[in-house]
N, C-alpha and C positions, 0 to 999 in steps of 0.2 A: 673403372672398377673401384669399390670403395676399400678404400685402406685400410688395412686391417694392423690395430696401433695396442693389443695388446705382445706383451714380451716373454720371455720363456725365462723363468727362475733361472739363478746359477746353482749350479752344484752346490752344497753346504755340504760340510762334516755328519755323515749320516749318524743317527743315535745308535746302540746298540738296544736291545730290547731290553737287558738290565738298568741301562740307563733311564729307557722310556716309565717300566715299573718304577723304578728307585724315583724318578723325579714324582711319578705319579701319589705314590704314596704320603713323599713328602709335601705335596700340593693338600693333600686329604688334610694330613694333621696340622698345619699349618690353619687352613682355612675352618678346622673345629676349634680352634681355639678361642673362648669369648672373643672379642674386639669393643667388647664395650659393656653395660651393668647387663648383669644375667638376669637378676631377678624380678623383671618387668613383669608387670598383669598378662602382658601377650603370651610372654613365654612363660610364664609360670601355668595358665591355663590351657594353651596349647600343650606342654608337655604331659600334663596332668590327661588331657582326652588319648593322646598318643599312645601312655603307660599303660591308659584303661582299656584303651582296644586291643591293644598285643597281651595284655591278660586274657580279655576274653577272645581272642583266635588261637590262644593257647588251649584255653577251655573247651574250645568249638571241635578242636582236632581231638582233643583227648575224649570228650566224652560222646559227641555226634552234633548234630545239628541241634535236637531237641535239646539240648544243654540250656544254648541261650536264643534261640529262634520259636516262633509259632507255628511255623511251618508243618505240615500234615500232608498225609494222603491226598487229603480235598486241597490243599492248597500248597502243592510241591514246589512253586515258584514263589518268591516274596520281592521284596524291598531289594536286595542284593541283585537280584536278577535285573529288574525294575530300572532302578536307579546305577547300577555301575556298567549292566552292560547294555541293556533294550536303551537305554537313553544315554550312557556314557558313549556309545559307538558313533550316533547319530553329531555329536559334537566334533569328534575326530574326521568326518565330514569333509574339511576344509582342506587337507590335504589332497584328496584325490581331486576336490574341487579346481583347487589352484595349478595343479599339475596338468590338467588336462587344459587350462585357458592358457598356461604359458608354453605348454612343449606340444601339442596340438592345433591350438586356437592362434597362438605365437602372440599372445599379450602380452612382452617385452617388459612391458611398467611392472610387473607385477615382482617382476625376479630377486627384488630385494631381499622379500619375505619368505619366499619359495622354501630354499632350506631350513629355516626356522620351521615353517609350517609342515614340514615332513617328518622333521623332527619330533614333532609333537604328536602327529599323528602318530608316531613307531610307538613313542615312550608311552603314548594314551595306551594304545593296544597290548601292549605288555603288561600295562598294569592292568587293564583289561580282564585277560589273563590268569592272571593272580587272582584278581576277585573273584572270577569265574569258580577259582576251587573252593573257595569258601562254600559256597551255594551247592557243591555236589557232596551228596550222601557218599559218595565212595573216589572222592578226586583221584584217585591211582588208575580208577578205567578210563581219565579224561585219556587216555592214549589210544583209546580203542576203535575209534575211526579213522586210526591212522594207520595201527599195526595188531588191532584185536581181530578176535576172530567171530565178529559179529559186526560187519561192515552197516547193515541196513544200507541199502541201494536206495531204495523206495523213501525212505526218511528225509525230512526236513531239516532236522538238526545234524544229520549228516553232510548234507549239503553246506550249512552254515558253519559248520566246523571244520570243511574243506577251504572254504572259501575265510576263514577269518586265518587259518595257518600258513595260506599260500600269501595271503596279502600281506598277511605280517613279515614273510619274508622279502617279498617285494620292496618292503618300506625300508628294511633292511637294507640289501641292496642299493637304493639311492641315498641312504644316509651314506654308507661304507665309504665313499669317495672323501667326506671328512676327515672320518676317521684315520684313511690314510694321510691325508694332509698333516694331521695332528700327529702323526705316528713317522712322520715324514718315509713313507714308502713308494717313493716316485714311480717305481715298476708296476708296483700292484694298483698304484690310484689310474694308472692308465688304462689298465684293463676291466676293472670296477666301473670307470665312465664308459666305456665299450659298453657296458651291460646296462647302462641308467634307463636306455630309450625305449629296450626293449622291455625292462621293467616296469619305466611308465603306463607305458600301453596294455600291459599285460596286468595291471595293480590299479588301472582306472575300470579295466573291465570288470576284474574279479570285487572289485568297489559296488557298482553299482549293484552286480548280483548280491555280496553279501549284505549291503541296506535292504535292499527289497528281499532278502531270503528271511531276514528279522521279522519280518511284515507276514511272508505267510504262514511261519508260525503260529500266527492269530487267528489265520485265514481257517484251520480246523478248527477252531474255536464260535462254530457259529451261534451254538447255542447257552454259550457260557460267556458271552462278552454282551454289553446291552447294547441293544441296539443301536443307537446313537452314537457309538463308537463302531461297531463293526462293519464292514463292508469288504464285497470283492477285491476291493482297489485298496486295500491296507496296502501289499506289498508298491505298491506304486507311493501312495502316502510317504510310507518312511522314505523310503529312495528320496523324494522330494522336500521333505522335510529334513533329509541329512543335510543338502545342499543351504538352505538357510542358515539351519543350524552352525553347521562347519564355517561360514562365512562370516554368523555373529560372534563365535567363538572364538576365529582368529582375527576378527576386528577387537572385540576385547581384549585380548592378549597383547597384538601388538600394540593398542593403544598403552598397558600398562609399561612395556619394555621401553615403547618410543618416550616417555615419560620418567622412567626412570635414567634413561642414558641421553636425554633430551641436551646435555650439557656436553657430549661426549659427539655428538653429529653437528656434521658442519650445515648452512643453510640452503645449499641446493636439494639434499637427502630430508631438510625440514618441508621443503615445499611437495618435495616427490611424496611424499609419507601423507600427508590430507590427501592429495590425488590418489591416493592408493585406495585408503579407509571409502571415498565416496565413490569409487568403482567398484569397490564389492560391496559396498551400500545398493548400489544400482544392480546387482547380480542378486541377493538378497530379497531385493524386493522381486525382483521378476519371479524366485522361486515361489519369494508368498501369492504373491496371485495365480501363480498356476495351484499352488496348493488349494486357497480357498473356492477357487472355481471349483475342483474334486470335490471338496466337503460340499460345497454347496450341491452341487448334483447329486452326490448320495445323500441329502437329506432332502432332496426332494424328488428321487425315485423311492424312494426308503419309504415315503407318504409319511411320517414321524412327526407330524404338528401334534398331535394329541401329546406326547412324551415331553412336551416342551414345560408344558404346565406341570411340571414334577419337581423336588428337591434334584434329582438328576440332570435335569433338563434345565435347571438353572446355572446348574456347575459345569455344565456344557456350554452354556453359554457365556460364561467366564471365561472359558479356554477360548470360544471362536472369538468374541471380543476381544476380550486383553490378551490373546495370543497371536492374531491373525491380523484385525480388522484395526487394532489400533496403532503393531509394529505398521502396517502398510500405510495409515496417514501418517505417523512422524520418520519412515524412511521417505514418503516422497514429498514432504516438506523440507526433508533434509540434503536431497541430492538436488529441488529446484533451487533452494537458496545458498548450496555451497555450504552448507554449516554441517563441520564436520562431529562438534561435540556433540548435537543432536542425534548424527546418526550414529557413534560412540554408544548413548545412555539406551536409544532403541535396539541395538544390540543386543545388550544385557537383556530389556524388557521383553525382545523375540527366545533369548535362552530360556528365559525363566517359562517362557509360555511351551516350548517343544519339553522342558522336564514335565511339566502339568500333562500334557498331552501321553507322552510314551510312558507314565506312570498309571494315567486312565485306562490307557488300554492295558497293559501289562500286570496294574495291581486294583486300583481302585472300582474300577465298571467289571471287574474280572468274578464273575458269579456275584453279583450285585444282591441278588435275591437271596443269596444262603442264609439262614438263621444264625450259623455259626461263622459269623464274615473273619476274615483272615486281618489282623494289625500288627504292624511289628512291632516286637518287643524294645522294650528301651536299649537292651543289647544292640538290635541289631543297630537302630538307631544311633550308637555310640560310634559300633565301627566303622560304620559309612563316616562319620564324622571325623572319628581317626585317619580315617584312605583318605578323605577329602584333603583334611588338616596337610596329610602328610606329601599330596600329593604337588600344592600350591604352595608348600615354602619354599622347592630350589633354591636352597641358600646356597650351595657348592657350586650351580649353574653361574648364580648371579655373580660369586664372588668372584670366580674363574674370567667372565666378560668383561666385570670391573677393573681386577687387577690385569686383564692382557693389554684391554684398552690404554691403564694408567703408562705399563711401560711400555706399549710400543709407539705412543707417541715423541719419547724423544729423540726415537733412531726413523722415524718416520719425514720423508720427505714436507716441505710445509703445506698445509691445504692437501694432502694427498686426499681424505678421504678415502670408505672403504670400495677394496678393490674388488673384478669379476670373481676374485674365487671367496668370497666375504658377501655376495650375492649383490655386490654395487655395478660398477660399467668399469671397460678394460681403461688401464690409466696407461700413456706413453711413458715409456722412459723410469717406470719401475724398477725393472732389474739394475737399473744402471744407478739408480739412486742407493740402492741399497747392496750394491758390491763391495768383494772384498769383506774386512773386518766387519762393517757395519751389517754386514749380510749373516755371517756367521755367528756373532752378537743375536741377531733376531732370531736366530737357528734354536740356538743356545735358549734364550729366554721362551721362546713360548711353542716349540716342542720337545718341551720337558727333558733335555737330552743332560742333565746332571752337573752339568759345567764341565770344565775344562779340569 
């Protein structure tokens, strides 16, 4: 039978929950405090977009949508819609992805990332979320498919609003296990893991439904979407387009972290990390081909040759090329020869093509023909640019991982590397390295327990 060489923590000095706030806060201001010249171009111009969008979502609230959007009757959906949730969701993707290849599939390599990538998925959808109210005329009835008294059974957006609340709790739920880690609440992280498996299962299913719920949205839209984007098989589309997406997404990602903290990992966790990146490179591509085989079929049941010879039909074919046809030769140049930067930069180049695509159908091919075509306003354009700005600084994330890594390396056994609950592999003799003082030391420093 194989031996089983992970250890069971020792007890520590539990925090009190004042202690946990009190250290928490003092982490916040701590880590706001410059560390180095303020007035750089980055951050002088970043601040500057930040300032301007939280004026104008001040603006947005106070006076309505038409304050600072184009938005109308004819065209009640825009860019906000568009861009933060039709194609911001599709990115979050990778979570349910990865969940389902390591706690289903039992793709073991994968668990490094795992929590990170669930991680991101939570925080995606919450900010989500948030966007979401920008975009509604009357955000106080967003409650209304939950507890209003106008359920619509029949509706679409009722369904997708069932299914983006219950996942989001889902994701909730397997982050929570962290969180007690960090909270050091050994009772409650117990029964939190009790709950992960059944969340998994329960938060891959309601996954795939709410991708494909986004999809038939469109699907009523048959005669206000052009042809060349519309089809039966949207809600299948998205669904399938999440899965690449989501995969290039947190290939991007982790390629940036594995690169920032590249000094901070020992070399066996260097070599496991390219093995990683070119197995969901190879996952990736398989979803592109199933994807482009669809497209291909619906444009050639569609009979749509004549549309091709259009301004339309060219920018359509922008997207099937440099979206589809060109990730798929440099992802499978990239998994034949092992070259992991190649499949790194097609990552990006597959994201950039699934915004082109969920922006076609959602805003640009969206009533093609109207005289009075719908563009957004510079406004709105600001504040996407603010959410974006604001969403990719995690300067408190990064700090927080930087300074745990700095000091737990002295009290850290040597070569330990990080361990099962750090999403690395169980290390023997753990507990025993870090008992006693040296264990309550660790306690003390990095859950926030206020010192002694």
């Amino acid at each position: 039978m194989e031996k089983n060489n992970t250890v069971a923590f020792p007890q520590a000095k539990s925090p009190t929950g004042a202690d946990t706030v009190k250290g928490f806060f003092l982490f916040v201001l701590k880590e706001l405090k410059p560390k180095g010249k303020l007035l750089t171009p980055f951050n002088v111009i970043s601040g500057l977009i930040i300032l301007g969008g939280l004026v104008l979502i001040v603006i947005r609230f106070a006076y309505g949508l038409g304050s600072i959007t184009n938005l109308s009757q004819e065209y009640p959906w825009g860019i906000w819609i568009g861009f933060d949730v039709v194609t911001g969701v599709a990115f979050a993707g990778g979570a349910y992805t990865l969940c389902f290849v390591v706690h289903i599939l039992n793709f073991r390599k994968y668990e490094p990332i795992l929590r990170a990538t669930v991680l991101n998925g939570f925080l995606a959808y919450c900010f989500y979320a948030g966007a979401l109210l920008l975009d509604l005329g009357r955000p106080w009835n967003v409650v209304n498919p939950i507890i209003g008294n106008a359920f619509g059974y029949s509706s679409v957006l009722f369904l997708v609003a069932w299914h983006f609340l219950l996942y989001t709790i889902c994701q909730f739920v397997e982050v929570f296990p962290a969180v007690t880690e960090w909270l050091y609440w050994p009772k409650v992280r117990r029964y939190a893991k009790a709950c992960t498996t059944g969340a998994v299962i329960f938060g891959i299913t309601l996954s795939t439904l709410h991708q494909s719920g986004l999809g038939a949205l469109f699907v009523m839209a048959s005669n206000k979407i052009h042809p060349l984007w519309y089809s039966g098989n949207i809600p299948i589309l998205f669904f399938v387009s999440s899965i690449f997406a989501g995969l290039s997404m947190v290939i991007a990602e982790s390629s940036i972290s594995h690169r920032i903290f590249r000094a901070r990992i020992d070399p066996r966790h260097h070599a496991s990390f390219d093995d990683i990146v070119l197995g969901m490179a190879k996952g990736a591509l398989g979803a592109l081909f199933a994807y482009f085989f669809l497209k291909v079929i619906d444009f050639v049941h569609g009979s749509h040759w004549d549309l091709i010879n259009t301004p339309m039909g060219y920018w359509y074919l922008v997207e099937i090329v440099g979206g589809i046809v060109i990730p798929i030769v440099l992802f499978t140049i990239a998994v034949m020869r092992d070259n992991v930067r190649l499949a790194q930069v097609t990552a990006v180049i597959t994201a950039l093509g699934v915004i082109i695509n969920r922006l076609n159908v959602s805003v640009i091919a969206f009533k093609w023909y109207s005289a009075n075509r719908y563009y957004p306003s510079w406004a709105e354009v600001w504040v996407i640019a603010a959410d974006t700005r604001n969403l990719l600084s995690g300067k408190l994330a990064r700090a927080w991982m930087e300074n745990a890594l700095d000091d737990l390396r002295p009290i850290n056994p040597d070569n330990l590397g990080p361990v099962l609950q750090d999403g690395g592999l169980p290390v023997d003799g753990l507990a025993k390295a870090m008992g006693g003082n040296r264990w309550d030391e660790m306690a003390r420093l990095h859950l926030l327990t206020g010192g002694e």
